[in-house]
C-alpha positions as CSV (number, residue, x, y, z in Angstrom):
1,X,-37.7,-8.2,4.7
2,X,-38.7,-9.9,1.7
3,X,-39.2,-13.0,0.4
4,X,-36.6,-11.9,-2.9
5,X,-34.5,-10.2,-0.2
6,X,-34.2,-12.9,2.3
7,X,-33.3,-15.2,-0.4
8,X,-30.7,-12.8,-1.8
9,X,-29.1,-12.6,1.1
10,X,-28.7,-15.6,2.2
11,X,-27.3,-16.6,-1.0
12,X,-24.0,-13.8,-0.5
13,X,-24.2,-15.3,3.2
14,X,-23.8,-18.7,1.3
15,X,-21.0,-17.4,-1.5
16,X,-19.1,-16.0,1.5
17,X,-19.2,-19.7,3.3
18,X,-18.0,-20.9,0.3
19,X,-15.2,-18.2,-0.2
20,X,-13.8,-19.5,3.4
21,X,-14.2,-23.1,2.4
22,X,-11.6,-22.4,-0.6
23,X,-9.3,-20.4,1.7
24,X,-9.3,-22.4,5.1
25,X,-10.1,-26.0,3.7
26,X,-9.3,-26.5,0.0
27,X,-5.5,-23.6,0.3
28,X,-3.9,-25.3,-2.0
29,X,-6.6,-26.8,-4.5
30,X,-6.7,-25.8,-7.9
31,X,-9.9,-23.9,-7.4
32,X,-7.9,-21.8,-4.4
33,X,-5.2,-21.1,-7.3
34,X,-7.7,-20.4,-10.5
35,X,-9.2,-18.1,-8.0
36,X,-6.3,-16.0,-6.5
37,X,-4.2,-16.1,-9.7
38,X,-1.8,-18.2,-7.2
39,X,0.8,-20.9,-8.4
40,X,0.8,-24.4,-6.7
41,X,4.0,-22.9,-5.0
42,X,2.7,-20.1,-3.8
43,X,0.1,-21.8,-1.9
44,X,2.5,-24.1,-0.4
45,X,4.0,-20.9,1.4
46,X,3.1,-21.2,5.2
47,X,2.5,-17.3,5.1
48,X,0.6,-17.2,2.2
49,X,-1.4,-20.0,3.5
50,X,-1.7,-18.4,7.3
51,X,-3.6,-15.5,5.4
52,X,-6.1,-16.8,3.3
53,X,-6.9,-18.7,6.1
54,X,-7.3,-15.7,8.1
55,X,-9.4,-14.1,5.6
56,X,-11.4,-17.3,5.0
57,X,-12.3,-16.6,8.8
58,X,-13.3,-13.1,8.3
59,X,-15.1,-14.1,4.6
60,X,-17.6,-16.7,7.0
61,X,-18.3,-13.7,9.7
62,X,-19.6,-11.9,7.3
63,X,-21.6,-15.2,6.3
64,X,-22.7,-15.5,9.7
65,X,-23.5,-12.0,10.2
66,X,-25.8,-11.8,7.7
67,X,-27.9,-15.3,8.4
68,X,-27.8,-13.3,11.4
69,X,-29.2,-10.1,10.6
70,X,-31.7,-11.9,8.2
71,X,-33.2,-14.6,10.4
72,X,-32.8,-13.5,14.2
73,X,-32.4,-9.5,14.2
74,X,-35.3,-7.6,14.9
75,X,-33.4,-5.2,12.8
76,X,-32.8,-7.1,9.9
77,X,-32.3,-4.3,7.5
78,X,-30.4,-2.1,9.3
79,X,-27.7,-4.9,9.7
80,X,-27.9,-6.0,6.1
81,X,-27.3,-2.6,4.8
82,X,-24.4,-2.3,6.7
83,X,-22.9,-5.7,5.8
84,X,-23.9,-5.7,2.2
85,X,-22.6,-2.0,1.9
86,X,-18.9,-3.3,3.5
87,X,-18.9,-6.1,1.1
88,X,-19.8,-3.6,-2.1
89,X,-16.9,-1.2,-0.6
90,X,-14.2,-4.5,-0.4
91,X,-15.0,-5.3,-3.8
92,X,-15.1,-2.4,-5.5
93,X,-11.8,-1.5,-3.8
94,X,-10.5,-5.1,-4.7
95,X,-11.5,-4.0,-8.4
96,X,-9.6,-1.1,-8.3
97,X,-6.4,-2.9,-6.6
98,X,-6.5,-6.1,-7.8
99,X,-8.8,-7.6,-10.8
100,X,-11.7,-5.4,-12.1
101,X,-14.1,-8.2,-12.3
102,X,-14.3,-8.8,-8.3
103,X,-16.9,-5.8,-8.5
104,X,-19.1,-8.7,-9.9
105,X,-18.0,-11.5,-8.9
106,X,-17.7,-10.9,-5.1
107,X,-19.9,-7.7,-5.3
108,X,-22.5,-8.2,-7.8
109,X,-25.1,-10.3,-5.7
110,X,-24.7,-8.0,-2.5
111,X,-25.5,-5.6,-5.0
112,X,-28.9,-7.4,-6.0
113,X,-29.7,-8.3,-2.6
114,X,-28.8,-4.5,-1.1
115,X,-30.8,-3.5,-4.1
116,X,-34.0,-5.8,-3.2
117,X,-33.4,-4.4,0.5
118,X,-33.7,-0.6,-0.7
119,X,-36.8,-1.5,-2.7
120,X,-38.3,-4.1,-0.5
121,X,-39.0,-6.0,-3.9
């Protein structure tokens, strides 16, 4: 990989950390709520609170995974790809179901990185 590449990627693996931070640590901030279009009272829900913190665990996997694949696979791309590829698929499917701008929000720099990966910029 890379310099541009390993960079890229380990900034999604670091916007990913911070994506679990907001829904495992800070579930009822107002940063949590601006995100997720959430009331206060909707993040005082147990439930609701029980799964962002479940997908706050999945969200720093994927974090993991790709530090991972980036600094200790000897197949570095082949893991990216696929990680960077799921993430582009979730967000363009959370565009379509939920709010059009996750597509760049949560998809646009897995987009660059997968991107500098295809090209080995």
């Amino acid at each position: 990989m890379t310099v541009i590449s390993t960079i890229l990627v380990t900034l999604v693996a670091l916007e990913f950390f911070y994506i679990m931070y907001i829904e495992t640590i800070q579930t009822t901030s107002e940063t949590t709520r601006s995100v997720f279009h959430l009331t206060a009272q909707d993040l005082e829900n147990e439930k609701i609170q029980t799964l962002l913190k479940n997908q706050g665990i999945y969200n720093g996997l994927i974090g993991v995974l790709l530090l991972y694949g980036t600094y200790f696979s000897h197949h570095a791309l082949e893991i990216n790809f696929l990680i960077l590829g799921y993430i582009i698929l979730v967000a363009a499917y959370g565009s379509l179901t939920s709010d059009k701008k996750i597509i760049l929000t949560q998809g646009g720099l897995a987009i660059l990185a997968l991107l500098s990966l295809w090209f080995h910029l």
